[in-house]
C-alpha positions in Angstrom: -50.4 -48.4 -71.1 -47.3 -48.5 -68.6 -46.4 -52.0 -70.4 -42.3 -51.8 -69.0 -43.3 -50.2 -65.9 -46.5 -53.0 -65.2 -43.9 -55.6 -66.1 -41.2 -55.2 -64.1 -43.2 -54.4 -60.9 -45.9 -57.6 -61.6 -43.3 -60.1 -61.8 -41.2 -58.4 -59.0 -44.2 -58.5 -56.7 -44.7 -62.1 -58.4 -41.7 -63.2 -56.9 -42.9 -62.7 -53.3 -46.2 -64.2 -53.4 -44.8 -67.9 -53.0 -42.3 -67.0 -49.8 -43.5 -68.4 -46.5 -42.0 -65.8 -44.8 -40.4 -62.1 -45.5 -36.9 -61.1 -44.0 -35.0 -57.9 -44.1 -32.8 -59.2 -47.1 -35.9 -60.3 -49.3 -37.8 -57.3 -48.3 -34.0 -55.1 -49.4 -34.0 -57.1 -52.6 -37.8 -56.6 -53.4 -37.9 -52.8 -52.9 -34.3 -52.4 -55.1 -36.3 -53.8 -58.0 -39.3 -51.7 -56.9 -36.9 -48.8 -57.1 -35.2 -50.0 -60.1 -38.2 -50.1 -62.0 -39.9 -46.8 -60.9 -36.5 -44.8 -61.8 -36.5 -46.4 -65.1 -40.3 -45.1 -65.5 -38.9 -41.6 -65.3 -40.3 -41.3 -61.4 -39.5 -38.0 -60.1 -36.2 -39.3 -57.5 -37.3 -37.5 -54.8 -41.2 -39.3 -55.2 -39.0 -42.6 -55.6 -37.5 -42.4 -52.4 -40.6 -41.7 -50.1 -42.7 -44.5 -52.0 -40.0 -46.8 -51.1 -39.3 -45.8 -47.3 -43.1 -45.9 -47.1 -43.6 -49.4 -48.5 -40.3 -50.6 -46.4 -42.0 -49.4 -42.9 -45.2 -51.4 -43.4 -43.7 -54.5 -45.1 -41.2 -54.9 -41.5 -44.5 -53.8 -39.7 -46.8 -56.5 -38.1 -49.1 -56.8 -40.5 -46.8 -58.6 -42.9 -45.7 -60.6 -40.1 -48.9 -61.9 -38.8 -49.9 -62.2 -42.3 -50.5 -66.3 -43.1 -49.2 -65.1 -46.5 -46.7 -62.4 -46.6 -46.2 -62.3 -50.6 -49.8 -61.3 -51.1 -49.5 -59.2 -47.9 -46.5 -57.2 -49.4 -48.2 -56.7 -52.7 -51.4 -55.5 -50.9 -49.0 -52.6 -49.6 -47.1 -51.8 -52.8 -50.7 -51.4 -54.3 -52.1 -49.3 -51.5 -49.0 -47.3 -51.8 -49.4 -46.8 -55.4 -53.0 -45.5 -55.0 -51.9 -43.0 -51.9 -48.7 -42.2 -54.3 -51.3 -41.4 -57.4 -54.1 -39.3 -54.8 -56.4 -42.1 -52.6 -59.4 -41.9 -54.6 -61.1 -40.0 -57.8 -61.1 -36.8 -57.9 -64.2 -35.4 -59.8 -64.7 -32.5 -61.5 -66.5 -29.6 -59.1 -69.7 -28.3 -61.0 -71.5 -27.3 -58.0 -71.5 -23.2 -58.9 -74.1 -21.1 -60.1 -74.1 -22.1 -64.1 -72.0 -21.5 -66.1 -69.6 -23.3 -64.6 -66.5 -22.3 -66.1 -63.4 -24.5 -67.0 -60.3 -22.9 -67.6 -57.9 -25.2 -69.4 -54.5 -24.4 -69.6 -50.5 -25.7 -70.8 -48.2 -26.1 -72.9 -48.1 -26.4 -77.0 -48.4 -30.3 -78.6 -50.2 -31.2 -75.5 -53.3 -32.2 -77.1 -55.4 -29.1 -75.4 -57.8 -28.4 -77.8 -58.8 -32.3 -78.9 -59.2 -32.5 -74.5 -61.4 -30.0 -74.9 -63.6 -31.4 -77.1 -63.2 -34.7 -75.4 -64.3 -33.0 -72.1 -67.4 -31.8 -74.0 -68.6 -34.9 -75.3 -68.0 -36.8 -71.9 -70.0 -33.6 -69.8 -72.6 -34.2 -72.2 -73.4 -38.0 -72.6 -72.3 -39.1 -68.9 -73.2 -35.8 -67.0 -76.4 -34.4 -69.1 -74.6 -31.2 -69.3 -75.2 -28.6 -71.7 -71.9 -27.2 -73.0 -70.2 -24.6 -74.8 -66.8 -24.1 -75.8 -64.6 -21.1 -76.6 -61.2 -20.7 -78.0 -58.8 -18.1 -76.4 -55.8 -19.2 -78.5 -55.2 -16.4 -81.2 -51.8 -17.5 -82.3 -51.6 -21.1 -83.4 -52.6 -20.7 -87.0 -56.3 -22.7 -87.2 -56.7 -22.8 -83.4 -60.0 -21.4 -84.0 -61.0 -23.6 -86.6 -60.3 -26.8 -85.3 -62.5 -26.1 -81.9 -65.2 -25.6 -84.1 -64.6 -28.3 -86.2 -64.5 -30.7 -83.0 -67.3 -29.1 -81.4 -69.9 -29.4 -84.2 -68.4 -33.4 -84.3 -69.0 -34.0 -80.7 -72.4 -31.6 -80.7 -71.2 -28.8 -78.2 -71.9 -25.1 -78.8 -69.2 -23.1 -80.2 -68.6 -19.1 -79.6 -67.0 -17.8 -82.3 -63.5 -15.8 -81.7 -61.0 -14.1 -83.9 -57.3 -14.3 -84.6 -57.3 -10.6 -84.2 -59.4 -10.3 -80.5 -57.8 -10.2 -77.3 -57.9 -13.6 -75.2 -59.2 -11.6 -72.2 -62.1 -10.2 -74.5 -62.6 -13.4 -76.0 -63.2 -14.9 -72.3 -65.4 -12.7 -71.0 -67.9 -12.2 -74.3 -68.3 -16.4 -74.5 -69.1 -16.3 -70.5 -71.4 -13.3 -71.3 -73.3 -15.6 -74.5 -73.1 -18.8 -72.4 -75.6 -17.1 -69.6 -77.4 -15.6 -72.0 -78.0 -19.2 -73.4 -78.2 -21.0 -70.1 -75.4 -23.1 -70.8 -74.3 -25.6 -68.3 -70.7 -25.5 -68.7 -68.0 -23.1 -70.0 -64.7 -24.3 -71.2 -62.5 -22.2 -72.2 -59.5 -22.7 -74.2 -56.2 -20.7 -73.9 -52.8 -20.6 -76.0 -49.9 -22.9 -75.7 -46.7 -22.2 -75.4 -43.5 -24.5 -76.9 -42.1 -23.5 -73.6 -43.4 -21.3 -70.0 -42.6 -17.6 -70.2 -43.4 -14.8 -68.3 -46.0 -13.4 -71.1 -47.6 -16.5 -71.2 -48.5 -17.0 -67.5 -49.3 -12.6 -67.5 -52.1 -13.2 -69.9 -53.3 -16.8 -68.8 -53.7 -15.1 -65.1 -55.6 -12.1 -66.7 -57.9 -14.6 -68.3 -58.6 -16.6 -64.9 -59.5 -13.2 -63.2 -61.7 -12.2 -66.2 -63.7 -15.6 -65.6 -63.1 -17.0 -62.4 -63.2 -20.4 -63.2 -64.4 -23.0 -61.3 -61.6 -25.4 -62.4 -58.2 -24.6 -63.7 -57.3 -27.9 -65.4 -53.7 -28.4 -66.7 -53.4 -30.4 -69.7 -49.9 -32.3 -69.9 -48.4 -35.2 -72.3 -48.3 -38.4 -70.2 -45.0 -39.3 -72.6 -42.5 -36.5 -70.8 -42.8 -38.6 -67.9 -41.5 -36.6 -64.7 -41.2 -33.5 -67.2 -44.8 -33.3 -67.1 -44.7 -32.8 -63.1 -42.2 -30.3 -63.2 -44.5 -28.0 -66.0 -47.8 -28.5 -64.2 -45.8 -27.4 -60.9 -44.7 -23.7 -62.9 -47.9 -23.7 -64.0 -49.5 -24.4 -60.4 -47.3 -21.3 -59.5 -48.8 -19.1 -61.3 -52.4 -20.4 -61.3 -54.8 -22.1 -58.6 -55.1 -25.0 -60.8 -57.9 -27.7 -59.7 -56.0 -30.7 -61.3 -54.3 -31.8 -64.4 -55.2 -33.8 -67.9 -52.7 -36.3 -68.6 -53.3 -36.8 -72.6 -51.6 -39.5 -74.5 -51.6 -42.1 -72.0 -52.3 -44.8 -74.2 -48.6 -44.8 -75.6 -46.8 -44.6 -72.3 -45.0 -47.5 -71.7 -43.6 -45.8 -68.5 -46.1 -44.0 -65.9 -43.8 -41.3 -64.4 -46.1 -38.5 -65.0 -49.0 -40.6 -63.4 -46.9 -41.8 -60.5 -45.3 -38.6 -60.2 -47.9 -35.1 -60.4 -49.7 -35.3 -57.5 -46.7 -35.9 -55.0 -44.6 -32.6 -56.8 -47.8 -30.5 -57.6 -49.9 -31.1 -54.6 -53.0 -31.5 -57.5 -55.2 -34.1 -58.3 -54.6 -36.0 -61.6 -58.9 -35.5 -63.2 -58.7 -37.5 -66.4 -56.8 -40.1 -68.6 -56.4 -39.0 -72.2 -56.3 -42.8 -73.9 -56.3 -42.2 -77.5 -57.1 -39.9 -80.6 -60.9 -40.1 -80.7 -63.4 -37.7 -78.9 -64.4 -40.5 -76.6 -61.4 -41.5 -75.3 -61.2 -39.7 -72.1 -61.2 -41.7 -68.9 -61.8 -40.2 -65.3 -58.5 -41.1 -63.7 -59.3 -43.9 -60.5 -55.8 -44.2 -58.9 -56.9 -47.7 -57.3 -57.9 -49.1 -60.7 -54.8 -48.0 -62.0 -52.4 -49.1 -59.7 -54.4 -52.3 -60.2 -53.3 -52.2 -63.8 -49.9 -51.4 -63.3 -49.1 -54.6 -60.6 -51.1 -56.9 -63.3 -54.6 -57.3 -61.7 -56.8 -56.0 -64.2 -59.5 -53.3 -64.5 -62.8 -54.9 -64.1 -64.5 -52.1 -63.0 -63.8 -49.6 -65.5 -64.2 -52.2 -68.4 -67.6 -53.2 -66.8 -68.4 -49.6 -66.8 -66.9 -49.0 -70.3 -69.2 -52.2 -71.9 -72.4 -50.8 -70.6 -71.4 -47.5 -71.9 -71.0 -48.9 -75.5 -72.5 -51.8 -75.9 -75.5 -51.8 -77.6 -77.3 -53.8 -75.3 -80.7 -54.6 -77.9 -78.1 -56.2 -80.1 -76.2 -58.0 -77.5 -79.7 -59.7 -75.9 -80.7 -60.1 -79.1 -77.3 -62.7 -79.7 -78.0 -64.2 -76.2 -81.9 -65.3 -77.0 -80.2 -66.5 -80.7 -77.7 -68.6 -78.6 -80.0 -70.0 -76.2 -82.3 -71.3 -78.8 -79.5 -73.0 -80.4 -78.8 -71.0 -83.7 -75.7 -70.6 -84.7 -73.2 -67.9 -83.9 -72.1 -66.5 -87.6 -70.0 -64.2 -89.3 -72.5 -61.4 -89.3 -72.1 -61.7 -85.1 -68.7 -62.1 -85.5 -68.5 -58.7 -87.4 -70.4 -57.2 -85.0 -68.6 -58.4 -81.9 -65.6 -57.2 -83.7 -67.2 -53.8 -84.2 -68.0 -53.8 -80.2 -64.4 -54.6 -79.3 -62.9 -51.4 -81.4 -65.4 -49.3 -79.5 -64.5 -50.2 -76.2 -60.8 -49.4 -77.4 -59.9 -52.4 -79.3 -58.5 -55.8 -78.0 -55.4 -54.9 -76.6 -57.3 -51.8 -74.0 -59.1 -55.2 -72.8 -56.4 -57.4 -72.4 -55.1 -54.1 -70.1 -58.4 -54.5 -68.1 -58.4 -58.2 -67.8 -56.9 -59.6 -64.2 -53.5 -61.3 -65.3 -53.8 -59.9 -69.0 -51.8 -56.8 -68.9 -48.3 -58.2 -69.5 -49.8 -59.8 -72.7 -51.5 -56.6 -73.9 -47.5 -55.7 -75.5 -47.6 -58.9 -76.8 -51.0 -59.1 -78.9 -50.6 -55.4 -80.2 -47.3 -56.5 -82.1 -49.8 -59.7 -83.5 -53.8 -58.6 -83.1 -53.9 -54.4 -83.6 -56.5 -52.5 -84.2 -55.2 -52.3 -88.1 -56.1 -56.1 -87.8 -59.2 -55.4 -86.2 -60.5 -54.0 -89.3 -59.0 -56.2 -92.0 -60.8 -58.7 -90.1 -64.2 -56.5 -90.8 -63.0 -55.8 -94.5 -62.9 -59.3 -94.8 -66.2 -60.1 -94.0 -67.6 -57.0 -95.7 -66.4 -58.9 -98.8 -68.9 -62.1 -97.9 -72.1 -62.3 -99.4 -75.0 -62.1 -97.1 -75.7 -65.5 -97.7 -71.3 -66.3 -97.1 -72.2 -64.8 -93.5 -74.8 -66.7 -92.6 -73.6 -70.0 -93.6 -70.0 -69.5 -93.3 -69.3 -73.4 -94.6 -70.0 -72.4 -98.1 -66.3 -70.5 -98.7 -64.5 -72.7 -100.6 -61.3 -72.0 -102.6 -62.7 -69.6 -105.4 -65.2 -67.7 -102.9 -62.1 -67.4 -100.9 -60.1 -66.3 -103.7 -62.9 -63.1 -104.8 -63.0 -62.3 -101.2 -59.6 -61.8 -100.6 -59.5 -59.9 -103.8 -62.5 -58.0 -102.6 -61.1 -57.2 -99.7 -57.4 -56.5 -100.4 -56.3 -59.1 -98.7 -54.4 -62.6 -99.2 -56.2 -65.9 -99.3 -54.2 -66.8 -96.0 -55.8 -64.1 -94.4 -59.5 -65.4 -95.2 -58.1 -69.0 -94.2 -57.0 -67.6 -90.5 -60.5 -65.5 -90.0 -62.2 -68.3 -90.8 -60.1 -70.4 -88.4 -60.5 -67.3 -85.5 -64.5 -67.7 -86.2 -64.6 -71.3 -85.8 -62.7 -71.0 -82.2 -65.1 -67.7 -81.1 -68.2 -70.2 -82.3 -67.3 -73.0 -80.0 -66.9 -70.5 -77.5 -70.4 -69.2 -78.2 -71.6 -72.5 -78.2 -70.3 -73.1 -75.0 -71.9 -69.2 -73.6 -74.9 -70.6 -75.0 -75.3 -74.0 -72.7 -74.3 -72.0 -69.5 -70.9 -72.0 -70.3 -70.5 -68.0 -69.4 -71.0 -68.7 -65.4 -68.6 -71.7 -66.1 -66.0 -68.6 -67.8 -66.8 -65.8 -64.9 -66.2 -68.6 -62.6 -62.9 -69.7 -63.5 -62.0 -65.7 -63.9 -63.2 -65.0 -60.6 -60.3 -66.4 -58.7 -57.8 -64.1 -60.7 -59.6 -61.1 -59.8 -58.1 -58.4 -57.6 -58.9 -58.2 -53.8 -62.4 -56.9 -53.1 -63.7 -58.0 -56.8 -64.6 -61.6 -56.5 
């Protein structure tokens, strides 16, 4: 996520954190890369400019100046800037109304509204307790209808049946009718896209907002058209009191100018992250962690939060007592930590949480994707329960019937087998103590406030 845009402002930042002392002309030649680099991320100019005048003030202010290390000083400021630039702090979603509480969401067509719907669902309901129910409003996009439901009954929300023929106001006001009658928690409603904003559109998305008065007026927006994305949640802010916006797709934008850009041109707080194509990938949006990300430092908190979320923690204490008693780590753990890592987003949404790991995120997706991921699992789905246990025994023909098993080449059972070895020294290593050894040497490339 951001790779260009986390790139070129680490290593720009980089630059500075060996300089014994910061002068007008390193300062000017800092921020024109800073500048550089956020116009190339499709930064809205205008949001450009202020970032930069603000970062210039305090970096020629005294507390670069008294500062016994000026680099890291300087990059302390581009990060708090970053945060203020993206809204301070999380902005949660505001429940706190008699029930239903109703979410409106609105914008334009491709955005990914209906699957953020769902997503919303799913997250109101495992991390909130919330009972849900969700409506569609949308009576023109052909299967609108269908596909709620479909993604409702997959992520267990209720689902208020509407017609193609209905009227979205009638629609609205009948689901917030059955959702009291059924004590439902939550509300959210969803409305028709448009391939562009037009004056019909924003007449019938208003009559809906009067008809339910929602709570929250969420616009959902593709992270990918950059400062495009600010500009259409700004028309749409016009003609709606929207709460805050969805940025989907996040997960493939190499540049950040929506997320650096929204809040300064719409005045609303960025709510959520959309990071990927599956129901649970929706991420409540934490400017500090994310400028974190972009400048290099890691995520820790969010992937700390993220593990404990989807770890199965039996299994995982389970493989600690194993280790500590001296067993072996084998290929039926290795499976299973590989099945762990793709549900905490795969390797390359860890690398993007791991201080000094972003810049090589790019890097292993080209090498180590998620397709990988699960060739690596086919693999061992191949093995023989006995192969997995006592991973020594695959020699050249058990080698050759699990590659054929698998559809894969012999090389590629040679270079799991060589990955397995490495993550069992590793284990071995977790096993003797060696994980305080590992949190202590990662301590000192956490980011301020984390060690």
């Amino acid at each position: 996520m951001f790779d260009s845009l986390t790139e070129r402002l680490s290593q720009t930042v980089r630059n500075l954190r060996g300089v014994g002392r910061l002068t007008e002309d390193n300062i000017k030649d800092t921020l024109r890369e800073v500048r550089m680099a956020l116009l190339e991320a499709d930064v809205a100019l205008p949001v450009v400019k202020q970032f930069v005048d603000d970062v210039r003030q305090r970096a020629l202010g005294e507390e670069v100046h008294k500062s016994l290390t000026p680099g890291q000083a300087f990059t302390k400021i581009v990060h708090d800037e970053l945060v203020h630039l993206m809204g301070d702090a999380n902005d949660a979603l505001n429940l706190r109304t008699t029930p239903p509480a109703v979410i409106l969401m609105a914008g334009l067509q491709g955005a990914g509204k209906t699957t953020t719907v769902a997503k919303l669902a799913r997250l109101l309901q495992e991390r909130e307790k919330k009972s849900v129910m969700v409506a569609s409003a949308d009576v023109y996009r052909p299967a609108a209808i269908d596909q709620l439901q479909t993604l409702a009954t997959e992520v267990g929300a209720s689902f208020f049946p509407s017609h193609a023929g209905d009227k979205p106001e009638k629609i609205a006001r009948a689901a917030l009718r059955e959702a009291k009658l059924r004590n439902m928690d939550v509300l959210i409603l969803d409305t028709a896209g448009r391939l562009h904003i037009d004056e019909d559109m924003m007449k019938e998305i208003q009559a809906l907002e009067k008809a339910v008065a929602p709570i929250e007026t969420l616009f959902v927006v593709d992270a990918m058209t950059g400062q495009d994305a600010a500009n259409a949640a700004r028309a749409f802010g016009e003609a709606l009191p929207l709460t805050g916006v969805i940025l989907t797709k996040a997960d493939g934008d190499a540049r950040g100018g929506a997320a650096l850009s929204v809040r300064q041109i719409t005045g609303k707080p960025i709510k959520f992250l959309g990071m990927g194509e599956k129901t649970t990938a929706l991420e409540p949006f934490h400017p500090d962690r994310l400028a974190s990300r972009i400048l290099g430092m890691g995520d820790v908190l969010s992937l700390v939060e993220e593990a404990t979320r989807t770890i199965d923690q039996d299994k995982a204490q389970a493989l600690a007592k194993k280790l500590q008693k001296g067993k072996g780590f084998d290929l039926e753990d290795f499976r299973e930590q590989l099945r762990q890592m793709q549900k905490m987003g795969g390797l390359t949404s860890l690398l993007d949480k791991l201080p000094g790991m972003g810049g090589m995120a790019a890097q292993v997706k080209d090498k180590v994707g998620d397709k990988d991921m699960r060739r690596l699992e086919a693999i061992i789905n191949s093995m023989t329960p006995r192969e997995r246990r006592f991973p020594q025994l695959i020699k050249g023909s058990r080698k050759k019937r699990i590659a054929a098993g698998s559809g894969t080449r012999i090389q590629d059972v040679n270079r799991l087998l060589k990955q397995f070895t490495q993550m069992q020294k590793m284990m071995k290593k977790m096993g003797k103590g060696g994980m305080k050894n590992m949190m202590r040497g990662m301590a000192g490339r956490l980011p301020p406030g984390l060690q």
